[in-house]
N, C-alpha and C positions, 0 to 999 in steps of 0.2 A: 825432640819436638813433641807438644802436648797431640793427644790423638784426637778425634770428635769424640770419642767416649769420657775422654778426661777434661775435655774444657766442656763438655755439657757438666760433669760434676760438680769444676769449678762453679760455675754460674748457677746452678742447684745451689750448692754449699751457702753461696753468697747471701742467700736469700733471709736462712736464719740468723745468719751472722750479722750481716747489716740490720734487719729489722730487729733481734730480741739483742744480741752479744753487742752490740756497739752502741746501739742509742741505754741499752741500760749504763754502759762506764759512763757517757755522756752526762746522765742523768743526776748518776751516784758518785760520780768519782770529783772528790772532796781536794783529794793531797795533791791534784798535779802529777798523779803518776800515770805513764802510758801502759797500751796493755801491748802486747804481740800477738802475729801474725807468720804463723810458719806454714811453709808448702811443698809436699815432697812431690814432684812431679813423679817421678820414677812407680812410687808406692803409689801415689793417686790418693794421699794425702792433705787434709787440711786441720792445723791446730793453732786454738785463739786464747786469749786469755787477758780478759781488761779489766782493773779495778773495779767495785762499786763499794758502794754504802756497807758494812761489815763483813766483805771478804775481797774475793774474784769471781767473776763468772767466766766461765769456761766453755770451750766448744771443739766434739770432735767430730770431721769428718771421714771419710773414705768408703772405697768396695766393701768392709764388710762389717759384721758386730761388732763394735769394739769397747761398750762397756755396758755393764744391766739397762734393760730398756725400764722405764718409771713404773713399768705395770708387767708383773708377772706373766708377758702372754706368749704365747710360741709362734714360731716364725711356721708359715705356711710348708707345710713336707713337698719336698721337691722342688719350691721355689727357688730361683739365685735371687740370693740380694744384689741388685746394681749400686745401692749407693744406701747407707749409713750416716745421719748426722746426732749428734747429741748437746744438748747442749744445760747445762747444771749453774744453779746460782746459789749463793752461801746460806738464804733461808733453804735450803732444802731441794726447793724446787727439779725438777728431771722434765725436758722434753727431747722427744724421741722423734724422728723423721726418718723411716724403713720406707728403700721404694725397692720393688723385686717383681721379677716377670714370671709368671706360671704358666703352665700347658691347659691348665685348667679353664672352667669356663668360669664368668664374673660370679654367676649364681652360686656355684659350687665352692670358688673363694669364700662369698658372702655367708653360706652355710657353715662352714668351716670358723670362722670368727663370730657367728653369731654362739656356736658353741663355745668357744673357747672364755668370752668376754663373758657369756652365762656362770662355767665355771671358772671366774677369777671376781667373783659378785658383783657384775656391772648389771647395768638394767638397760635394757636396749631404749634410747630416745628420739631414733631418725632412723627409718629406714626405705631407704627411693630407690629406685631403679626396675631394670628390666631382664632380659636377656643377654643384652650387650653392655650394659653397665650400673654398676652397684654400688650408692651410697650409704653405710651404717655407722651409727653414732651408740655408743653403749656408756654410760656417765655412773662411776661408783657413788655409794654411800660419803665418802672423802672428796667428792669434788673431783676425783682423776675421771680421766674423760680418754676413750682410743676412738678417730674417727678412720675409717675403711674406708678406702674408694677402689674398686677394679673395673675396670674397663677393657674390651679387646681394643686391640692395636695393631700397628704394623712394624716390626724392625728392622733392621738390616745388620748383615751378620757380623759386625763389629760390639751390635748390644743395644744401638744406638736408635733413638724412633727414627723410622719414616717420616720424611717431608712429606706433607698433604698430596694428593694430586694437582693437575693443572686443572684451575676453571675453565679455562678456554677445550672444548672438545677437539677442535682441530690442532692444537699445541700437544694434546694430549696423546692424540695418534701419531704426530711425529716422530714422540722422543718415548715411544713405547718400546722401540728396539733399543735404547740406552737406558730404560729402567733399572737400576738393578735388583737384585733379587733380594726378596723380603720374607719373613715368615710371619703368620698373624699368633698372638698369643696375648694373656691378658697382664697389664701391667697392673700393679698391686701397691697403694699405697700406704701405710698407717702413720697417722699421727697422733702419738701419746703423750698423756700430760699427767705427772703425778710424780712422788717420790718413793726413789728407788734407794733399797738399803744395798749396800759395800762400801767399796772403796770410792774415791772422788776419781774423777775424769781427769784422764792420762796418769796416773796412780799407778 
């Protein structure tokens, strides 16, 4: 049986796969050929592969790194990653979608990739937020682009966010003795767009 952690993935996963991996075969796919869709529950698992216009695009998901992200940059120290997707098309193309939760605070993430994105020659072009949460956009000289979002949050000990509270104050004092227990910490998202040298996805 899939856990809340693993079908929140699924429906994460889904998100790049239906918008860039599907409607691109759609688009480009010329010969009539189908792509595939494989899912390892167990592993927590997701891999795609559809025709287009001169080759396949391709998509990996899961819990952790699983092939060069498009932009040289390092994964925040002490972070976990909760979920991994990538997704690669025969021009070249790499996009990269890291989400992972830190102890740290938004600010401190924020400072942390405002360095990293300086030394990897992006130029910072968006940067919002506050205390409790942090938008930054850094765009290379080549068009690649990593956008940062952290924000504090609330989890519950499977990895999984917190449901909102209740709006009703009196619903909310009732079922305060069946809350269960949550820890706050900031959730970290990057999304990268650029081309990354190795090997092709699942290689």
């Amino acid at each position: 049986m899939a856990t809340p952690r693993l079908n929140r993935l699924m429906r994460t996963a889904a998100v790049p796969l239906l918008a860039g991996l599907m409607l691109a075969a759609c688009d480009g796919n010329s010969g009539g050929e189908t792509g595939i869709y494989e899912q390892d529950l167990e592993a927590g698992t997701i891999t795609a592969r559809a025709p287009v216009e001169g080759g396949e695009a391709t998509m990996l998901s899961g819990p952790a790194i699983a092939a060069p992200l498009p932009i040289a940059i390092p994964i925040l120290p002490g972070a976990e990653v909760t979920l991994a997707t990538h997704v690669a098309s025969p021009e070249g193309l790499r996009i990269a979608l890291v989400e992972m939760t830190s102890d740290q605070s938004p600010a401190e993430v924020a400072a942390f990739y405002r360095n990293a994105t300086a030394e990897a020659g992006l130029n910072p072009a968006l940067d919002l937020g506050g205390e409790d949460a942090v938008t930054y956009i850094a765009i290379g000289p080549d068009r690649s682009r990593i956008t940062m979002h952290a924000a504090r949050a609330l989890f519950l000990e499977d990895g999984t966010r917190a449901p909102p509270p209740p709006e009703d104050e009196e619903e909310e004092g009732e079922n305060a003795d069946d809350a269960p227990e949550t820890r706050s910490a900031t959730a970290v998202q990057l999304y990268i767009i650029g081309k990354a040298e190795g090997p092709a996805l699942g290689s």
